[in-house]
PQR file of N, CA, C, O and H, with PARSE charges and radii, in Angstrom:
ATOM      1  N   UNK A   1       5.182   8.585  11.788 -0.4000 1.5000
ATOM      2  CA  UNK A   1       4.479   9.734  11.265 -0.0000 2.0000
ATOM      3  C   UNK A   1       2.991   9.584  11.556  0.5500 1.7000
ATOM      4  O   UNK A   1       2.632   8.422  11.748 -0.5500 1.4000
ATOM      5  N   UNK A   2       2.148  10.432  11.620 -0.4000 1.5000
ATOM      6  CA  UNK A   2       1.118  10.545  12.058 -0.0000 2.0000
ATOM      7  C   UNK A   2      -0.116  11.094  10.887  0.5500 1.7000
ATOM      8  O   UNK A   2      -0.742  12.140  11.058 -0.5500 1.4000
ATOM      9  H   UNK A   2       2.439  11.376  11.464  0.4000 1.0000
ATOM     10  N   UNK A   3      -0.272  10.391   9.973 -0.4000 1.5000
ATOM     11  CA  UNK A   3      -1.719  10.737   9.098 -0.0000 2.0000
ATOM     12  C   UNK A   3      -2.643   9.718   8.926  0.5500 1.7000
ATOM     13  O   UNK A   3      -3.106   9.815   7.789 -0.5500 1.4000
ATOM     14  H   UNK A   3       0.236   9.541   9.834  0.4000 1.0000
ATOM     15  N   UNK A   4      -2.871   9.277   9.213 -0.4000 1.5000
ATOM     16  CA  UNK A   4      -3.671   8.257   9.349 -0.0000 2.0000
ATOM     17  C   UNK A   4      -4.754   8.303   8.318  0.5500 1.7000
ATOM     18  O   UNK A   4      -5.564   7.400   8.107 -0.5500 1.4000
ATOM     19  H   UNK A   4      -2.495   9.198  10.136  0.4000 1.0000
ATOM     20  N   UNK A   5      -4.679   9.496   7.675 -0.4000 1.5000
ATOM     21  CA  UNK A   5      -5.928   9.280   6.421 -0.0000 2.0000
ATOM     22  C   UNK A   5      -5.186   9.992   5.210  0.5500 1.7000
ATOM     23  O   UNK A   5      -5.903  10.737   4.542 -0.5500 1.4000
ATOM     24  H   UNK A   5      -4.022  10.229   7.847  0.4000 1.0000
ATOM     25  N   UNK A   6      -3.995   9.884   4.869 -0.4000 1.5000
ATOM     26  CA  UNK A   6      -3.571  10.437   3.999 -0.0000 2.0000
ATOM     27  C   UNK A   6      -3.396   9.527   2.959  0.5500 1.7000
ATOM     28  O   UNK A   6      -2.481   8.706   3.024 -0.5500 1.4000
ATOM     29  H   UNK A   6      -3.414   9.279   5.412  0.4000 1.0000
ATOM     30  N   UNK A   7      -4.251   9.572   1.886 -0.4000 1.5000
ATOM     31  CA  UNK A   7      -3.612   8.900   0.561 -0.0000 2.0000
ATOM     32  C   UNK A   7      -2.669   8.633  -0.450  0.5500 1.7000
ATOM     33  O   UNK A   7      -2.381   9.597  -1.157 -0.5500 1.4000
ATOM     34  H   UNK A   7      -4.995  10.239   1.833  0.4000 1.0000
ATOM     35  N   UNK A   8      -2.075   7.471  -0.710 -0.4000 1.5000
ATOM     36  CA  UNK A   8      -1.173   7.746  -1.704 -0.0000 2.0000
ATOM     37  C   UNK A   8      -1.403   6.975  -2.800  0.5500 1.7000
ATOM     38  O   UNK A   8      -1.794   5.865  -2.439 -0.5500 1.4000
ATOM     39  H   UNK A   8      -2.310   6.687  -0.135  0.4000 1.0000
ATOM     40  N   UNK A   9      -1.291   7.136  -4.627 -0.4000 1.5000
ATOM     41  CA  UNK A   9      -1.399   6.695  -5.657 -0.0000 2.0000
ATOM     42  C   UNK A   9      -0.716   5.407  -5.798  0.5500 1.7000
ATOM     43  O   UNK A   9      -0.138   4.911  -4.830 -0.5500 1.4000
ATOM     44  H   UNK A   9      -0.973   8.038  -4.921  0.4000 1.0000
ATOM     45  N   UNK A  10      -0.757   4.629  -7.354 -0.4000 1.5000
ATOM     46  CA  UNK A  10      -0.237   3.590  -7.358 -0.0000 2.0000
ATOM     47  C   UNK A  10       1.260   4.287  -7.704  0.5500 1.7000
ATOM     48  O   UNK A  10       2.287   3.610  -7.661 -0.5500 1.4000
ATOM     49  H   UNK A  10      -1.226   5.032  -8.140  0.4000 1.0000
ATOM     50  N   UNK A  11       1.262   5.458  -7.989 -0.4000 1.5000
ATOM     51  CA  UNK A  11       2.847   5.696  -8.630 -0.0000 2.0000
ATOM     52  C   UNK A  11       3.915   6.261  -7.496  0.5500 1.7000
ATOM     53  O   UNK A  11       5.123   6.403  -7.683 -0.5500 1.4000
ATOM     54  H   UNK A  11       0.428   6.008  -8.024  0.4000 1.0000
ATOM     55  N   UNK A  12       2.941   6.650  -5.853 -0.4000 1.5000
ATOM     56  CA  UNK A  12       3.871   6.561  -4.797 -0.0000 2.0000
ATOM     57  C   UNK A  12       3.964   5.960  -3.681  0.5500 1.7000
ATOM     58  O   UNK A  12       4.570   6.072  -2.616 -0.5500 1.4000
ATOM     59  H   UNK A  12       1.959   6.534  -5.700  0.4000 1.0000
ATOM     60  N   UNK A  13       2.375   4.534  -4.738 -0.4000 1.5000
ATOM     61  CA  UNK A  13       3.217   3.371  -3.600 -0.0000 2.0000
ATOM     62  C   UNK A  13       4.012   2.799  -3.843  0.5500 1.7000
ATOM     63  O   UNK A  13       4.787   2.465  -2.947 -0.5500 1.4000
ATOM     64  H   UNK A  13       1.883   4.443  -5.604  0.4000 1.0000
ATOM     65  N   UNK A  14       4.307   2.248  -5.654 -0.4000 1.5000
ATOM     66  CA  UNK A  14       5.886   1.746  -6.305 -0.0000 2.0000
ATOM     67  C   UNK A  14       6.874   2.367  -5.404  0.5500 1.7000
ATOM     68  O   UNK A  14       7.553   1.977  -4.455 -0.5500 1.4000
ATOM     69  H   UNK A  14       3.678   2.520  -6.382  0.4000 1.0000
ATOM     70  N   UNK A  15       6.675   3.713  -6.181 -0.4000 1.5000
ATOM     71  CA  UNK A  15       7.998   4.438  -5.074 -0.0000 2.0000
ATOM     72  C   UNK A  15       8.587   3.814  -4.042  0.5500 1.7000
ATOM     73  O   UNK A  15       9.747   3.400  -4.038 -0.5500 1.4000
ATOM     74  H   UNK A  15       6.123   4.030  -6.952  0.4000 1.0000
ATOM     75  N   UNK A  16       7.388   3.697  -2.692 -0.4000 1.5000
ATOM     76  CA  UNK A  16       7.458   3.809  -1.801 -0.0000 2.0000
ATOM     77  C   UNK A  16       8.067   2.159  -1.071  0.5500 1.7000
ATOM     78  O   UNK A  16       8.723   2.094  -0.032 -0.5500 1.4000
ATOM     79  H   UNK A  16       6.447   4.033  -2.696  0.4000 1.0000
ATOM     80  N   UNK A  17       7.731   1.192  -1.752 -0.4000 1.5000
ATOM     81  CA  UNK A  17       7.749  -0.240  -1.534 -0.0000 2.0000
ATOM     82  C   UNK A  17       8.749  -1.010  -2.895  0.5500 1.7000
ATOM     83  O   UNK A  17       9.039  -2.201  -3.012 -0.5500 1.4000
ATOM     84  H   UNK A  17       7.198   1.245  -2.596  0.4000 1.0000
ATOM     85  N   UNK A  18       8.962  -0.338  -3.422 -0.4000 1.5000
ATOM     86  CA  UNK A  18       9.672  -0.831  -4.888 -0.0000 2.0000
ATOM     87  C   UNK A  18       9.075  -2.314  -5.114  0.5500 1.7000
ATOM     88  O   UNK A  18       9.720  -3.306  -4.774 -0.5500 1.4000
ATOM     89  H   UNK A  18       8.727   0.629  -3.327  0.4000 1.0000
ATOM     90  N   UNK A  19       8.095  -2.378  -5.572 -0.4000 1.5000
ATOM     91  CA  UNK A  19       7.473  -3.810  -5.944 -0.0000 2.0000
ATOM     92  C   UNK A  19       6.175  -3.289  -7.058  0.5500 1.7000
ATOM     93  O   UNK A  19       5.234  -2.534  -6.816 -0.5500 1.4000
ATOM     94  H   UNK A  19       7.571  -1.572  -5.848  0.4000 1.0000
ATOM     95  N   UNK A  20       6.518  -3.976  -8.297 -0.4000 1.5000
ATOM     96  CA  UNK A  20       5.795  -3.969  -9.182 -0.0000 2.0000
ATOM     97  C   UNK A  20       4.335  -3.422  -9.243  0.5500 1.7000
ATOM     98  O   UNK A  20       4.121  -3.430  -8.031 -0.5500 1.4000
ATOM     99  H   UNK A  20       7.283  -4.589  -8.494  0.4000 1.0000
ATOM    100  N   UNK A  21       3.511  -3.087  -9.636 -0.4000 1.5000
ATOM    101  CA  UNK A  21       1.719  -2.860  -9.084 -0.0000 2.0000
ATOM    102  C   UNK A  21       1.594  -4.485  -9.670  0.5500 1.7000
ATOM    103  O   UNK A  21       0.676  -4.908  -8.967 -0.5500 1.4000
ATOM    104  H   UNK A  21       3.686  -3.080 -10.621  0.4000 1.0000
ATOM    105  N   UNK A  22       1.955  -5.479 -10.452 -0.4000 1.5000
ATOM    106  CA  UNK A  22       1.567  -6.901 -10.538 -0.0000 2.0000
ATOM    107  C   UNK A  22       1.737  -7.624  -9.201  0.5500 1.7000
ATOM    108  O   UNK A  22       1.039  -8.479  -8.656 -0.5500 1.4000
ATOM    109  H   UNK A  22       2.701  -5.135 -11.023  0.4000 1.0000
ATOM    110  N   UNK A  23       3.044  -6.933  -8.782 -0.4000 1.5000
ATOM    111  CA  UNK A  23       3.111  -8.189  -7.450 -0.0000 2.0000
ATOM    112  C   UNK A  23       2.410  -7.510  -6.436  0.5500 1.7000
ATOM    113  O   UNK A  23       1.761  -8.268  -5.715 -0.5500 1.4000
ATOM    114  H   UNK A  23       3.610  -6.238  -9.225  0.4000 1.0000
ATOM    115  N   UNK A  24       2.325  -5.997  -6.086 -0.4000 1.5000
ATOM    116  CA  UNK A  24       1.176  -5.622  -4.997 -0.0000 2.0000
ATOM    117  C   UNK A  24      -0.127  -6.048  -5.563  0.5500 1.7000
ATOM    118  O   UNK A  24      -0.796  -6.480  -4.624 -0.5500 1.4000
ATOM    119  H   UNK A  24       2.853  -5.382  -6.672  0.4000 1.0000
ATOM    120  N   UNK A  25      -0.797  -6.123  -6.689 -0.4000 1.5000
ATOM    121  CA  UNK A  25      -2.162  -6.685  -6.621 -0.0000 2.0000
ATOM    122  C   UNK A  25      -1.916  -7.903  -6.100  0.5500 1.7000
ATOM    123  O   UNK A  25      -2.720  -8.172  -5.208 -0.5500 1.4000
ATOM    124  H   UNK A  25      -0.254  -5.772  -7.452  0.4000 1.0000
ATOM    125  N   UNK A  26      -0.780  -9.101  -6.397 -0.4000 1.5000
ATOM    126  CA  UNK A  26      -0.693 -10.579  -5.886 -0.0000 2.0000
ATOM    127  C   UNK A  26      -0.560 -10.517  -4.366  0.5500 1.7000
ATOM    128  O   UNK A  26      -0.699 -11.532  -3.683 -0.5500 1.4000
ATOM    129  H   UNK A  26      -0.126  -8.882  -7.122  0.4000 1.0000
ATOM    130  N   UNK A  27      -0.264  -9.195  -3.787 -0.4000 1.5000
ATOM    131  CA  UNK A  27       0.186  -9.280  -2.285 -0.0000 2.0000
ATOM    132  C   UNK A  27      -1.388  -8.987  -1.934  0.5500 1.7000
ATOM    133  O   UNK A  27      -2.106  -9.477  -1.063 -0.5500 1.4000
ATOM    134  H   UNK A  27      -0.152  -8.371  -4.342  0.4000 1.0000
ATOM    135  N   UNK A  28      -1.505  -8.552  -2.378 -0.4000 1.5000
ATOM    136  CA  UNK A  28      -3.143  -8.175  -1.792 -0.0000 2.0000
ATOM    137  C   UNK A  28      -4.262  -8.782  -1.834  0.5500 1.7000
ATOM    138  O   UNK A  28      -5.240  -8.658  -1.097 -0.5500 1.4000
ATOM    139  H   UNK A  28      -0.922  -8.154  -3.086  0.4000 1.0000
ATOM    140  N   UNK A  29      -4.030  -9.691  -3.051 -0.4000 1.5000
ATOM    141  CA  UNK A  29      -5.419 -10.624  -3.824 -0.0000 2.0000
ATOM    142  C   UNK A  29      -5.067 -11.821  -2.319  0.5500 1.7000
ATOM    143  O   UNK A  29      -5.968 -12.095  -1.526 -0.5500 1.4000
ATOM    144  H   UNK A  29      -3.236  -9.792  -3.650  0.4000 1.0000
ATOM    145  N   UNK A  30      -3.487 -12.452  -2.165 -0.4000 1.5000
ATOM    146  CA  UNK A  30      -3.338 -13.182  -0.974 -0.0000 2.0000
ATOM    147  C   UNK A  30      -3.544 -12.763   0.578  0.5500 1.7000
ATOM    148  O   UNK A  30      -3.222 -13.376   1.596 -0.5500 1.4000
ATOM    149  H   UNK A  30      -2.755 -12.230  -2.809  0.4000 1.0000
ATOM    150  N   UNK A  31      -4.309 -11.277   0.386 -0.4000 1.5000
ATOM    151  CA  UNK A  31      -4.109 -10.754   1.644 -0.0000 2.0000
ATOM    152  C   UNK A  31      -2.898 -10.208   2.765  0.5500 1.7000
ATOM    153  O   UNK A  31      -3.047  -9.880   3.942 -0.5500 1.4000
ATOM    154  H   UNK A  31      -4.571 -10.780  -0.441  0.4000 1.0000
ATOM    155  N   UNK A  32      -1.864 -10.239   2.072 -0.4000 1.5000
ATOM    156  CA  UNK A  32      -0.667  -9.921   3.031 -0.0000 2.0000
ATOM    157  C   UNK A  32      -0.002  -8.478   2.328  0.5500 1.7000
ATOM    158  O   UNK A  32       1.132  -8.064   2.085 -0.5500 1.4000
ATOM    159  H   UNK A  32      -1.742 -10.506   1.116  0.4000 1.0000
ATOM    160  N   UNK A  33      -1.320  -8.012   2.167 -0.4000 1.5000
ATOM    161  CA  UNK A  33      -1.043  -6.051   1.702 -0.0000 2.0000
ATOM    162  C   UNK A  33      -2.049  -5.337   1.911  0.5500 1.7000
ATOM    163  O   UNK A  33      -3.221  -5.700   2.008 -0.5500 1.4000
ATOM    164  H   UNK A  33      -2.241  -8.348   2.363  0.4000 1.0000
ATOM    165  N   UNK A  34      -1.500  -4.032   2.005 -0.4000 1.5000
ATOM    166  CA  UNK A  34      -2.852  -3.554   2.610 -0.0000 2.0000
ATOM    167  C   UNK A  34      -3.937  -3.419   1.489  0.5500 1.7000
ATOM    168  O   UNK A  34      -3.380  -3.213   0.411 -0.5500 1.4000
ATOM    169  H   UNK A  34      -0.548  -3.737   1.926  0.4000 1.0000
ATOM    170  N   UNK A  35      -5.282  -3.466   1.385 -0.4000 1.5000
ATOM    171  CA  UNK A  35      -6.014  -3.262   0.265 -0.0000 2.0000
ATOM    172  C   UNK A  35      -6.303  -1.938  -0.093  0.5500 1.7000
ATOM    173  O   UNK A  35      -6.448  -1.024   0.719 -0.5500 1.4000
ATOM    174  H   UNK A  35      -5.735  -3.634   2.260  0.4000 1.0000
ATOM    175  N   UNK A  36      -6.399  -1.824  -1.481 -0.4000 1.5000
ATOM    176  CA  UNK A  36      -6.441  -0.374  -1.849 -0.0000 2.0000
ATOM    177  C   UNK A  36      -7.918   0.185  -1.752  0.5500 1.7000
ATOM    178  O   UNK A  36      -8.851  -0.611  -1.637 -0.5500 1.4000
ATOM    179  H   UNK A  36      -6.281  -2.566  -2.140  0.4000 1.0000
ATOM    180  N   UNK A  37      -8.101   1.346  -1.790 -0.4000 1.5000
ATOM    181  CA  UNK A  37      -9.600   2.061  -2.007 -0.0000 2.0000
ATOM    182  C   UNK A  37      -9.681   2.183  -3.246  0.5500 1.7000
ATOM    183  O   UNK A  37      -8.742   2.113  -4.039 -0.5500 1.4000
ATOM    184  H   UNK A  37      -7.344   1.992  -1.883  0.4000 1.0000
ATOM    185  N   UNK A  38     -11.085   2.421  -3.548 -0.4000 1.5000
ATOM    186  CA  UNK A  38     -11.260   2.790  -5.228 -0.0000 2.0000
ATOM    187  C   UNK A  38     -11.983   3.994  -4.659  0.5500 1.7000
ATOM    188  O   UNK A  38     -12.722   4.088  -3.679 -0.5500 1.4000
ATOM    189  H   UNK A  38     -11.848   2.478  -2.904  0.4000 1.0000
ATOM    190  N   UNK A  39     -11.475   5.091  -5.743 -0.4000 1.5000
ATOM    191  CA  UNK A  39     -11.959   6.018  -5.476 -0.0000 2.0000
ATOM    192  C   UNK A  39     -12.753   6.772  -6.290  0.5500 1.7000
ATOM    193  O   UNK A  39     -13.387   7.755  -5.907 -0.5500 1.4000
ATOM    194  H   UNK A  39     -10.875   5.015  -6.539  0.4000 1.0000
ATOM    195  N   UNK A  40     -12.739   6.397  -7.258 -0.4000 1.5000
ATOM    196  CA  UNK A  40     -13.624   6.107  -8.474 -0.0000 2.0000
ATOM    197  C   UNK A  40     -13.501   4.955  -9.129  0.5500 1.7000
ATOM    198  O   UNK A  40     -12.893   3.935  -8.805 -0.5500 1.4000
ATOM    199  H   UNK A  40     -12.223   5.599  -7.570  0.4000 1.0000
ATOM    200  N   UNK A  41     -14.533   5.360 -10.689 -0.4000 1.5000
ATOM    201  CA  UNK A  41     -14.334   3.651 -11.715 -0.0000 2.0000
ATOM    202  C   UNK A  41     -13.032   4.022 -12.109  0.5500 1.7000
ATOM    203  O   UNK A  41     -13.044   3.446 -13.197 -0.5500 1.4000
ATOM    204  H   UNK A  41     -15.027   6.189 -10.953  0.4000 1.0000
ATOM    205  N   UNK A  42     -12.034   4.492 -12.059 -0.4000 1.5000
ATOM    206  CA  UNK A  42     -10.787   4.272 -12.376 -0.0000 2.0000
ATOM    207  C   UNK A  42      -9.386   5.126 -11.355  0.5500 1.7000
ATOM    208  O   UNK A  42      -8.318   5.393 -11.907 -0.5500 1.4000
ATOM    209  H   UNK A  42     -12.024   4.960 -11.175  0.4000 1.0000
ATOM    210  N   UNK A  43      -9.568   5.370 -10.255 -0.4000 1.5000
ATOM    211  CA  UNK A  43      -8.523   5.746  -9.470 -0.0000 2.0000
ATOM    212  C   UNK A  43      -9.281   4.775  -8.422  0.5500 1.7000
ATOM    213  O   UNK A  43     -10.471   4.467  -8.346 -0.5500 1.4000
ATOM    214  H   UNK A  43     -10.436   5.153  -9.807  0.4000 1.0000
ATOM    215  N   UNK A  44      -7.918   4.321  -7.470 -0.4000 1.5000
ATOM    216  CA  UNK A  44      -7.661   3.695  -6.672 -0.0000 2.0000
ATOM    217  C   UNK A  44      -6.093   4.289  -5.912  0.5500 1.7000
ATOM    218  O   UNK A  44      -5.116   4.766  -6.489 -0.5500 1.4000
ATOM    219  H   UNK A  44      -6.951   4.570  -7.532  0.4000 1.0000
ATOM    220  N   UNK A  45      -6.333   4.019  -4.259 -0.4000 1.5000
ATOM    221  CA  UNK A  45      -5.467   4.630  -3.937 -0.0000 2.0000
ATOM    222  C   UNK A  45      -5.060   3.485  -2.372  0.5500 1.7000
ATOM    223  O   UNK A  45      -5.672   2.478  -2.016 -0.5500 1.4000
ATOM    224  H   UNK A  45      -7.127   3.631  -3.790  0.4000 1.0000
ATOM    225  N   UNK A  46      -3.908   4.097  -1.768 -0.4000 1.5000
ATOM    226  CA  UNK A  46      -3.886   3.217  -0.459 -0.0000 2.0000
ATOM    227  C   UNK A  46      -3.882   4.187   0.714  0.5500 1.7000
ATOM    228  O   UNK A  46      -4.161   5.367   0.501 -0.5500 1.4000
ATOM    229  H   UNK A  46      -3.411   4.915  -2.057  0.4000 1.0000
ATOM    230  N   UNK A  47      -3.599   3.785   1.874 -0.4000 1.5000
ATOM    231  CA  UNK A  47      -3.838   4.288   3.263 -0.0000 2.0000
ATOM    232  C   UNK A  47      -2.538   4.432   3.878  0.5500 1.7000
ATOM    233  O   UNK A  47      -2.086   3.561   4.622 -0.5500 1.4000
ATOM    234  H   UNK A  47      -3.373   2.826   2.047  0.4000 1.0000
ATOM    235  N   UNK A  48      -1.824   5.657   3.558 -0.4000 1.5000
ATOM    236  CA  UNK A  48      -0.235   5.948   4.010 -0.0000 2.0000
ATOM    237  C   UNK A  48       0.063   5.052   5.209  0.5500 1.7000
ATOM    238  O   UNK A  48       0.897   4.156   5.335 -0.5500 1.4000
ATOM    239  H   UNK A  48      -2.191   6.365   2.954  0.4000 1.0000
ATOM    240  N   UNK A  49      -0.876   5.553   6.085 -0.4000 1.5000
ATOM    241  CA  UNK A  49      -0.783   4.946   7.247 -0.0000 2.0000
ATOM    242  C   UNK A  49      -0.631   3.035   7.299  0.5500 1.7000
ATOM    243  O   UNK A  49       0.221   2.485   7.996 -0.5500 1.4000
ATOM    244  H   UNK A  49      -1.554   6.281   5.983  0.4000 1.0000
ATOM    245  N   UNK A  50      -1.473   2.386   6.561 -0.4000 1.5000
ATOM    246  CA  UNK A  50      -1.575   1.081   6.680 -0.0000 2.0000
ATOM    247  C   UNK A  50      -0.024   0.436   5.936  0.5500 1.7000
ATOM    248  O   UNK A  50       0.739  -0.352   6.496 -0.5500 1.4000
ATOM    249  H   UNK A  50      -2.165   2.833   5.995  0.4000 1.0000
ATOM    250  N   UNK A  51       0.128   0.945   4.738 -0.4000 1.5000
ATOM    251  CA  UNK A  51       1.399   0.844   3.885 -0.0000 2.0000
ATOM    252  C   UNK A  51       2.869   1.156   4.725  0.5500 1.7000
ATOM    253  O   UNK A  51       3.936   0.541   4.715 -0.5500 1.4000
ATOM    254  H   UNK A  51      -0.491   1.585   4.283  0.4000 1.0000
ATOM    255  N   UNK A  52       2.485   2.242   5.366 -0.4000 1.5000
ATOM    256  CA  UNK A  52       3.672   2.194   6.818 -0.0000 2.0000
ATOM    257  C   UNK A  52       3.690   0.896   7.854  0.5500 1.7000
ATOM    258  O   UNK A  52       4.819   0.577   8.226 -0.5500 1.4000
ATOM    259  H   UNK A  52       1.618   2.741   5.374  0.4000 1.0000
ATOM    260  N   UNK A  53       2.891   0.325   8.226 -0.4000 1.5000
ATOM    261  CA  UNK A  53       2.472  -0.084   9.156 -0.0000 2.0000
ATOM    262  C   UNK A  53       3.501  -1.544   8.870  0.5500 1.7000
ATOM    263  O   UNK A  53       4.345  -2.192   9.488 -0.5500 1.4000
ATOM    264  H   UNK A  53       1.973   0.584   7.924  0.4000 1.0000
ATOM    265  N   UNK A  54       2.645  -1.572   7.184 -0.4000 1.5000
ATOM    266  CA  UNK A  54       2.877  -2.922   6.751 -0.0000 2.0000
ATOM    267  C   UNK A  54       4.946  -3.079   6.465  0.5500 1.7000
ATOM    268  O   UNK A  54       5.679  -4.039   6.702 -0.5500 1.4000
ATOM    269  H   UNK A  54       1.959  -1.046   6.681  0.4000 1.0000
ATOM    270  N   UNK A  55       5.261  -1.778   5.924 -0.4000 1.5000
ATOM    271  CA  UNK A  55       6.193  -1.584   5.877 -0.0000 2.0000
ATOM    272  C   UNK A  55       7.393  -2.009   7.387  0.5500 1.7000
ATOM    273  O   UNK A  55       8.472  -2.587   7.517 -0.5500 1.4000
ATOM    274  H   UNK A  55       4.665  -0.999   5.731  0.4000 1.0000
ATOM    275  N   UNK A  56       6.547  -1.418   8.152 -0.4000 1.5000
ATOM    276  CA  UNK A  56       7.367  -1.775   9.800 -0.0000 2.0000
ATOM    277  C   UNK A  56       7.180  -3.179  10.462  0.5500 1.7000
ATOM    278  O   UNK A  56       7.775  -3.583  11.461 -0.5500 1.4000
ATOM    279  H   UNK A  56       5.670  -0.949   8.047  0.4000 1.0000
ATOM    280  N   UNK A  57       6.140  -3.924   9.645 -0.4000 1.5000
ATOM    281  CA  UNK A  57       6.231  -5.285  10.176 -0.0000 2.0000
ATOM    282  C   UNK A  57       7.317  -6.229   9.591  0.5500 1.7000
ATOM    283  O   UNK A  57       7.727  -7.170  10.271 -0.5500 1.4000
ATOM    284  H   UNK A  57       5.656  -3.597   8.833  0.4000 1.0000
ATOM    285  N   UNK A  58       7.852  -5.961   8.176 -0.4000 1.5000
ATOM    286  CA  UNK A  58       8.649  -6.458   7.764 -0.0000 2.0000
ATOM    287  C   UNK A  58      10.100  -5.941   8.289  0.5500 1.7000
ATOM    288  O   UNK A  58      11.114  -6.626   8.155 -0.5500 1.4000
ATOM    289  H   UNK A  58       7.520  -5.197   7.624  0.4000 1.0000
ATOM    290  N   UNK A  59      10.086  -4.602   8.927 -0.4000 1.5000
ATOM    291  CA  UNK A  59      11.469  -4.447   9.506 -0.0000 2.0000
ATOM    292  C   UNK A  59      11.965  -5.320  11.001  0.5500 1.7000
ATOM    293  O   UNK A  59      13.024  -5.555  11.581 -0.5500 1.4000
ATOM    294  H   UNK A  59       9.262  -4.046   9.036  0.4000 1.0000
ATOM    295  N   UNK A  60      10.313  -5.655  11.223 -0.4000 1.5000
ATOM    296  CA  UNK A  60      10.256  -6.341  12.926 -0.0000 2.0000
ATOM    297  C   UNK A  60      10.887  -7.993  12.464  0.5500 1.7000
ATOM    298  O   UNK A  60      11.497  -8.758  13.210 -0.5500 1.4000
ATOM    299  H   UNK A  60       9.452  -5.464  10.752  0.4000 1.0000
ATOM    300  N   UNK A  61      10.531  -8.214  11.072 -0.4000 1.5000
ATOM    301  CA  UNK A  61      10.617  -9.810  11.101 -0.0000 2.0000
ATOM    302  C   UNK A  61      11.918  -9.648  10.231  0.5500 1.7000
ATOM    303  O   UNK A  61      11.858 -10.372   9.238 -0.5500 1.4000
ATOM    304  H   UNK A  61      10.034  -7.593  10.466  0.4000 1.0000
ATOM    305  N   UNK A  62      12.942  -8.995  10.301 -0.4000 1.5000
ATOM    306  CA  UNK A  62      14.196  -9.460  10.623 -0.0000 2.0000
ATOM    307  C   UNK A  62      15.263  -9.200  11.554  0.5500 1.7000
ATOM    308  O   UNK A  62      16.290  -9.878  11.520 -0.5500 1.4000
ATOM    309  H   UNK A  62      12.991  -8.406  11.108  0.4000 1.0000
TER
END
């Protein structure tokens, strides 16, 4: 898919990855997620595009 700047919340990246928002902050604080934007002092969001990306590297490594 092709958006490359389309945002998505913490409630459709769960969705999207089924992993806790505890263990995506731990995937991310270790660097092996994509990092989120803040988009204010209290929304934060991610990068459809990067969350895909990251999504298709794990389909490559099995």
């Amino acid at each position: 898919m092709n958006h490359p700047k389309q945002l998505i919340d913490k409630k459709e990246l769960v969705k999207l990855v089924k992993y806790s928002p505890q263990h995506i902050a731990r995937l991310e604080k270790a660097g092996q997620f994509p990092k989120r934007l803040r988009l204010g002092q209290n929304r934060v969001a991610w990068l459809l595009s990067e969350v895909e990306d990251w999504i298709d590297e794990r389909l490559c490594e099995r």
